[in-house]
VOZA-437892 format. One line per 10 residues: number of its first residue (from 1); for each residue x, y, z of C-alpha. Coordinates in steps of 0.001 Angstrom, whole numbers, plus 500000, padded with zeros to 6 digits. Each point is the difference from the previous one (the first is absolute). Layout:
N
NUM	X:Y:Z ~ ...
END
This chain:
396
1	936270:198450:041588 ~ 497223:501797:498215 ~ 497617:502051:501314 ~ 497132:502369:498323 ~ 499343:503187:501549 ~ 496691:499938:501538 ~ 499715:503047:501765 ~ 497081:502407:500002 ~ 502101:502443:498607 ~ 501462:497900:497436
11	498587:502205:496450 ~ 499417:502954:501766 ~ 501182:503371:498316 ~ 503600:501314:501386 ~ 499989:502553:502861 ~ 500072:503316:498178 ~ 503725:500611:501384 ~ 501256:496873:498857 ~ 498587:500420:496382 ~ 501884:503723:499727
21	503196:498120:500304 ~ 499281:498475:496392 ~ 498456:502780:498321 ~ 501202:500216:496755 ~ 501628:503611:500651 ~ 501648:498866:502933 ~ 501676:496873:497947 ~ 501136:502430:497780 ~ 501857:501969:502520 ~ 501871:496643:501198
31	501398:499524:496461 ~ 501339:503314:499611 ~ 501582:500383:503523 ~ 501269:496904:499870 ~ 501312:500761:495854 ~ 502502:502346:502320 ~ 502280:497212:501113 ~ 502945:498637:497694 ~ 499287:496885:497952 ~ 495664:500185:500736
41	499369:497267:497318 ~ 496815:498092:499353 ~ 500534:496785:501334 ~ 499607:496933:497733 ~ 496326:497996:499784 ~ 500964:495994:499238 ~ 497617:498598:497355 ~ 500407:495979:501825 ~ 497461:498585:497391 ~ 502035:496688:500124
51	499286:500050:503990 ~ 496926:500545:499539 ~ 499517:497441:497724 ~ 501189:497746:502395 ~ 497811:501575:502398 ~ 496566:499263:498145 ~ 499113:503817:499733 ~ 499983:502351:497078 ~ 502717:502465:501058 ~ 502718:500521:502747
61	501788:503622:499725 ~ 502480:500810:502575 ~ 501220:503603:501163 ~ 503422:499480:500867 ~ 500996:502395:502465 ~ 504299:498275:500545 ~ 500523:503189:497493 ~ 498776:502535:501748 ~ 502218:502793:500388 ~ 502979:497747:500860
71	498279:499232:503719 ~ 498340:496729:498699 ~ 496472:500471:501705 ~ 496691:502084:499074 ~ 500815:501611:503480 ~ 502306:502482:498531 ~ 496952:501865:498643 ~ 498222:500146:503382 ~ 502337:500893:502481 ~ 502015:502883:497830
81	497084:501685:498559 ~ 498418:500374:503452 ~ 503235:501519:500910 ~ 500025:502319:497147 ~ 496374:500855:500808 ~ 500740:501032:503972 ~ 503447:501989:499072 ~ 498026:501983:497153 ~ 497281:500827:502754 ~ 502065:501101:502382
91	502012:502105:498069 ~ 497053:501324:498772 ~ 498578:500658:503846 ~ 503381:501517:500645 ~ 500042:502064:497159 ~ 496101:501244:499833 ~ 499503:498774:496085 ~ 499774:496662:497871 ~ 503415:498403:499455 ~ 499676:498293:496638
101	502594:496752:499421 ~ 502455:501763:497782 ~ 500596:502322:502999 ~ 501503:497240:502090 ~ 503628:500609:498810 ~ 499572:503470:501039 ~ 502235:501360:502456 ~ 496793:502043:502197 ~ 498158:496370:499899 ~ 503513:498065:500791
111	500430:502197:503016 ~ 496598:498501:501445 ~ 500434:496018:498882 ~ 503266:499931:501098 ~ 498625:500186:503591 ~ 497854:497410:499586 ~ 500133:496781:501246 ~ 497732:497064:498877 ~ 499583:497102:502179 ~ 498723:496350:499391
121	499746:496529:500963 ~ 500773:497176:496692 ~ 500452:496281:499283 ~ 502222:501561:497338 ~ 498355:501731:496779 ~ 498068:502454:501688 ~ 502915:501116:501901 ~ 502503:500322:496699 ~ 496890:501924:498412 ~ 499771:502613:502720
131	503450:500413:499978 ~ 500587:500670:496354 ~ 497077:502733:500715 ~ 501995:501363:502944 ~ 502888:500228:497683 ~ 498244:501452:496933 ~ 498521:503032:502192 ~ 503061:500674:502265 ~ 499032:498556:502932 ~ 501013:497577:502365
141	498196:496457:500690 ~ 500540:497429:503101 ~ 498645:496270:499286 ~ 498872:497400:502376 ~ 500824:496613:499215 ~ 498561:496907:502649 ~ 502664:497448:500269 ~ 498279:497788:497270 ~ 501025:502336:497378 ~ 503399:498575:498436
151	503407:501818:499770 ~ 499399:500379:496087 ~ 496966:501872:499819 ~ 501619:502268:503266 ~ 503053:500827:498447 ~ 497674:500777:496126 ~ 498096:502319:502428 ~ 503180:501759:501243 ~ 500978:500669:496888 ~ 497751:502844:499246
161	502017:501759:502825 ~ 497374:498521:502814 ~ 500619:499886:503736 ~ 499018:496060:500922 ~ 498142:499017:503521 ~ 500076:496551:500523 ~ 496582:499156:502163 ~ 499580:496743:502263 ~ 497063:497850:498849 ~ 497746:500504:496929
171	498882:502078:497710 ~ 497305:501932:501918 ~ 502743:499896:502949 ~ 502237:502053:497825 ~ 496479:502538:498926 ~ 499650:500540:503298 ~ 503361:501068:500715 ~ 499905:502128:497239 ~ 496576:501698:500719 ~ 501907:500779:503341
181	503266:500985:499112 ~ 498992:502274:497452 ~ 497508:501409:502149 ~ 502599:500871:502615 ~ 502395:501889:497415 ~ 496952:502015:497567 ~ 500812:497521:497026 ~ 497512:499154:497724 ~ 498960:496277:499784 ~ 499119:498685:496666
191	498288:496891:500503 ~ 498494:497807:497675 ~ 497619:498668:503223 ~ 497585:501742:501016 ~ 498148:500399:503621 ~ 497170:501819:501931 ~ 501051:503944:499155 ~ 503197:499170:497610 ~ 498156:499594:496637 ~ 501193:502797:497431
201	503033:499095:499707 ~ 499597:496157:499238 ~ 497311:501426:497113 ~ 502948:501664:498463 ~ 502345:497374:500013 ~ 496228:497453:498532 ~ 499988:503223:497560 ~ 503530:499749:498681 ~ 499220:495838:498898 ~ 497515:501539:497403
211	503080:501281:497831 ~ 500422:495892:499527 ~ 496611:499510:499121 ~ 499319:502747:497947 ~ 503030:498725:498045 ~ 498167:496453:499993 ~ 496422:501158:499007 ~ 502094:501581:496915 ~ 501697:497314:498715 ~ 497147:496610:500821
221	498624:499490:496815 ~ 496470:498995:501599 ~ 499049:500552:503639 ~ 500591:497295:502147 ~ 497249:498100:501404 ~ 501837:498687:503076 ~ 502741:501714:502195 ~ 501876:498537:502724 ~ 502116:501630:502345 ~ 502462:499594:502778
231	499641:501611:503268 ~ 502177:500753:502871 ~ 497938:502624:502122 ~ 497826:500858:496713 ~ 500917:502969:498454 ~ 501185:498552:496737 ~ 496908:497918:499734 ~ 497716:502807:501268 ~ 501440:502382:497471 ~ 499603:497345:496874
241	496247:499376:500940 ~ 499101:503910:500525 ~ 501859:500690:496882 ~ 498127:497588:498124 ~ 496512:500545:501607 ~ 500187:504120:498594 ~ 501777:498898:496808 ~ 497569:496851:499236 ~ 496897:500653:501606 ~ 497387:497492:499978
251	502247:498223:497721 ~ 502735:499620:502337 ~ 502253:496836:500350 ~ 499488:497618:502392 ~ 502113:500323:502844 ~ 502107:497760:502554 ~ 502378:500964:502729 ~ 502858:497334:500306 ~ 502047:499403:503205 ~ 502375:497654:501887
261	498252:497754:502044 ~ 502702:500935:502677 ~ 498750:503262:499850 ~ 496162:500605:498986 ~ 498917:503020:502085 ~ 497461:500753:496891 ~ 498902:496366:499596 ~ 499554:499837:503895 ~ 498138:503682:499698 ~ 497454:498431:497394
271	499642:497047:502159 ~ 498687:502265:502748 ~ 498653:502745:498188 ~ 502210:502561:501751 ~ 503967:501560:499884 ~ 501690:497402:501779 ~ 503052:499518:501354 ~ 501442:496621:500000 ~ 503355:498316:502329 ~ 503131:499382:498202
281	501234:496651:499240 ~ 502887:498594:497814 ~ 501209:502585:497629 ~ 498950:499768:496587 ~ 502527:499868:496751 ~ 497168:502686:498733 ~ 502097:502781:502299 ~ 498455:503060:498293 ~ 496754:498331:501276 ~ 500709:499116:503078
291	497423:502214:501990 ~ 497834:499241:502964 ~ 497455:502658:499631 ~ 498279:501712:497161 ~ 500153:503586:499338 ~ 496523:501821:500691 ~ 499899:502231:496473 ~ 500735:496740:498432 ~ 497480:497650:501936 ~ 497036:502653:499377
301	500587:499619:496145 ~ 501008:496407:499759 ~ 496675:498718:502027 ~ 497743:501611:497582 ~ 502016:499715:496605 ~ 501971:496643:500569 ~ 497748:496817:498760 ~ 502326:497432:501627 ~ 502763:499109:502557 ~ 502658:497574:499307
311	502907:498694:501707 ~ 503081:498637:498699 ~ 502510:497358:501306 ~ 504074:500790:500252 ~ 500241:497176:497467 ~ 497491:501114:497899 ~ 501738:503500:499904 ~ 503376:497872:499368 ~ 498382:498474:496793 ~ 498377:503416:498555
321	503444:501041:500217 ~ 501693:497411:498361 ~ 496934:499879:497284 ~ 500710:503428:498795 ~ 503814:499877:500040 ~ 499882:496779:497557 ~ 496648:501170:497519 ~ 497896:497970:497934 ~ 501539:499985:496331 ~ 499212:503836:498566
331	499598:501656:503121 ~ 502787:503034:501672 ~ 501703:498569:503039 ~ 499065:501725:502878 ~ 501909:500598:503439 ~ 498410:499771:502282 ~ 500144:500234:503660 ~ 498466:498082:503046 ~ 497393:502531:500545 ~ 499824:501322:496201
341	498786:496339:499414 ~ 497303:499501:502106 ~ 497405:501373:497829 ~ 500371:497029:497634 ~ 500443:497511:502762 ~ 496476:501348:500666 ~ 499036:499472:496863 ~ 500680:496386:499455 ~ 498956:499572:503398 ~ 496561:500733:499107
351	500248:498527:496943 ~ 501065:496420:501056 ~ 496798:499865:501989 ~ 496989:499604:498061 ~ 497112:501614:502713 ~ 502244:502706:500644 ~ 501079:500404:495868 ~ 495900:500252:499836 ~ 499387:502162:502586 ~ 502509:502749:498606
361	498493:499516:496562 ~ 503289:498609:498743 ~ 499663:498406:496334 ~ 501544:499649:496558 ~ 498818:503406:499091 ~ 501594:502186:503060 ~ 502330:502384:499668 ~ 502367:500399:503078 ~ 502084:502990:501409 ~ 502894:499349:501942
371	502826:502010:501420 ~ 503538:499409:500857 ~ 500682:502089:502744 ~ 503281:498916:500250 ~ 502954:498673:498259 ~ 503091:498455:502268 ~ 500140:502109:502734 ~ 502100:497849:501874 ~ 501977:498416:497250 ~ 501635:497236:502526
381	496545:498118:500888 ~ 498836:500708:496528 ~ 502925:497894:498935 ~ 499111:497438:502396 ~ 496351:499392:498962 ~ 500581:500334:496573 ~ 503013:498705:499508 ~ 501384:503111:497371 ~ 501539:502821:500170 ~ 497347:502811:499488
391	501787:502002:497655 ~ 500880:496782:497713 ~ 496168:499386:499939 ~ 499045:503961:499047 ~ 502548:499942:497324 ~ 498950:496397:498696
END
């Protein structure tokens, strides 16, 4: 389904807090905390101008975030640089004085991250992301998985030396386990949700997606005209459309949040015109999107900065997949998976429907911006819907 966003606030300037997050200084700082992990690469941007072709628009360019730091998923930014941003403050607090990033190899600054413990709930990348940040700054990290999450992603948490809590039911089940759990021992949660009097933290982890885009805006040889997006609780998409808004300005790209239709808490807020929380269903093959209610940070940017609200089908997600592992003649193959597809399932999506093609402005002339927020996270069902092995397609 398509849906434009007709809220009152739709346009309307971004809160003053929410704006700071993407302030050019503070994008700066991202890069060069994050610069302090091994192996902090740009990640590549996919020229698809075969695709998009096909497609009937001018351009398709694709950041393709199944490199990224050997996690496969844009959340490795997030998660570990909100970590590195809460150890450095409180060894500073502890300390009386400004702890700069170099400093966190230190032995004075060890002695106050290794007591530290960083808590979180994760369908799977956020969690491997926090826990590489645990690891990086000496500390320890404890995950919450719902029982939805697969064995695979668990045991690629685990390896970055996590302690794994399996949680009964879904994904804001296992957040609210967390929130409590943590709570009882003095941990710090690092969500990527956010809720009435729990919002600094999820800005951090929105903050540490600009490293992507900065790397993005960089490389795009025009702006884009039109950006879509997939969504989960909304951080991602909230980050990409407050990034854009300070970077574009008037001339920013049109913007479209894309979803499962098993699980459209954003769609279902823009339907009512309020943060709303919606029942769970069937599981969705998009399980890095599988979330039942959006966060509030994200809602308050996406409902004045996102144009449009699409949802995607499991086969639709299933094709996007297979469409990018087997590229139009001249295009880079691209892994990608369930989730990290979706933003091109909403593409064609809107595309194939002329009203809704016209109503997003959609032409011969537009130049998209997509992201792959994941390659093949779980490399089993990636091999099912595809049909390849993952690594055969990277290499091909």
């Amino acid at each position: 389904m398509f849906l434009l966003n007709s809220s009152p606030d739709h346009g309307r300037p971004l809160d003053a807090d929410d704006a700071a997050i993407f302030a050019p200084d503070q994008v700066a700082e991202v890069e060069r905390l994050l610069a302090q992990r091994d192996n902090h690469v740009p990640t590549p941007l996919r020229d698809l101008s075969g695709l998009a072709r096909t497609l009937g628009i001018g351009s398709l360019h694709v950041k393709d975030e199944s490199y990224r730091l050997g996690l496969g998923s844009f959340k490795a930014l997030g998660g570990s640089y909100a970590v590195i941003r809460l150890a450095l403050e409180e060894a500073g607090r502890q300390l009386g004085r400004s702890i700069g990033a170099d400093e966190l190899v230190s032995d004075e600054v060890r002695r106050i991250t290794s007591g530290m413990t960083f808590g979180c709930a994760t369908d799977g990348n956020h969690g491997k992301s926090v826990a590489a940040g645990a690891r990086l700054v000496g500390g320890k990290a404890v995950i919450f998985v719902h029982s939805g999450v697969t064995d695979e992603r668990v045991e690629a948490i685990a390896k970055f030396g996590a302690r794994m809590v399996r949680v009964e039911g879904t994904y804001d089940d296992s957040v609210a386990e967390a929130t409590r759990v943590c709570a009882e021992n003095g941990w710090q949660v690092v969500s990527d949700t956010s809720w009435p009097g729990y919002e600094r933290i999820p800005g951090l982890v929105m903050q540490g997606y600009t490293a992507m885009l900065a790397e993005a805006v960089r490389e795009l040889p025009e702006p884009p005209t039109h950006v879509l997006v997939q969504a989960g609780v909304g951080g991602l998409a909230a980050a990409v459309a407050g990034y854009f808004d300070v970077v574009y300005g008037d001339k920013r790209p049109r913007f479209a949040v894309v979803e499962p239709d098993r699980a459209d808490c954003l769609y279902q807020s823009a339907v009512k015109g309020a943060p709303t929380r919606i029942a769970h269903g069937e599981p969705t093959i998009m399980a890095m999107l599988e979330c039942y209610e959006p966060s509030l940070v994200a809602w308050r940017i996406l409902v004045r900065k996102a144009d449009a609200f699409v949802t995607v089908s499991e086969d639709e997600a299933a094709e996007a997949m297979r469409t990018l592992a087997r590229p139009t003649a001249g295009d880079a193959a691209i892994v990608a998976g369930e989730s990290g597809a979706a933003s091109l399932a909403g593409l064609r999506h809107v595309l194939a429907d002329a009203a809704s093609r016209k109503a997003f402005g959609l032409d011969a002339h537009s130049r998209v911006f997509l992201i792959n927020t994941e390659g093949a996270t779980d490399q089993a069902r990636y091999r099912e819907i595809v049909g390849a092995d993952p690594a055969a397609i990277a290499a091909s």
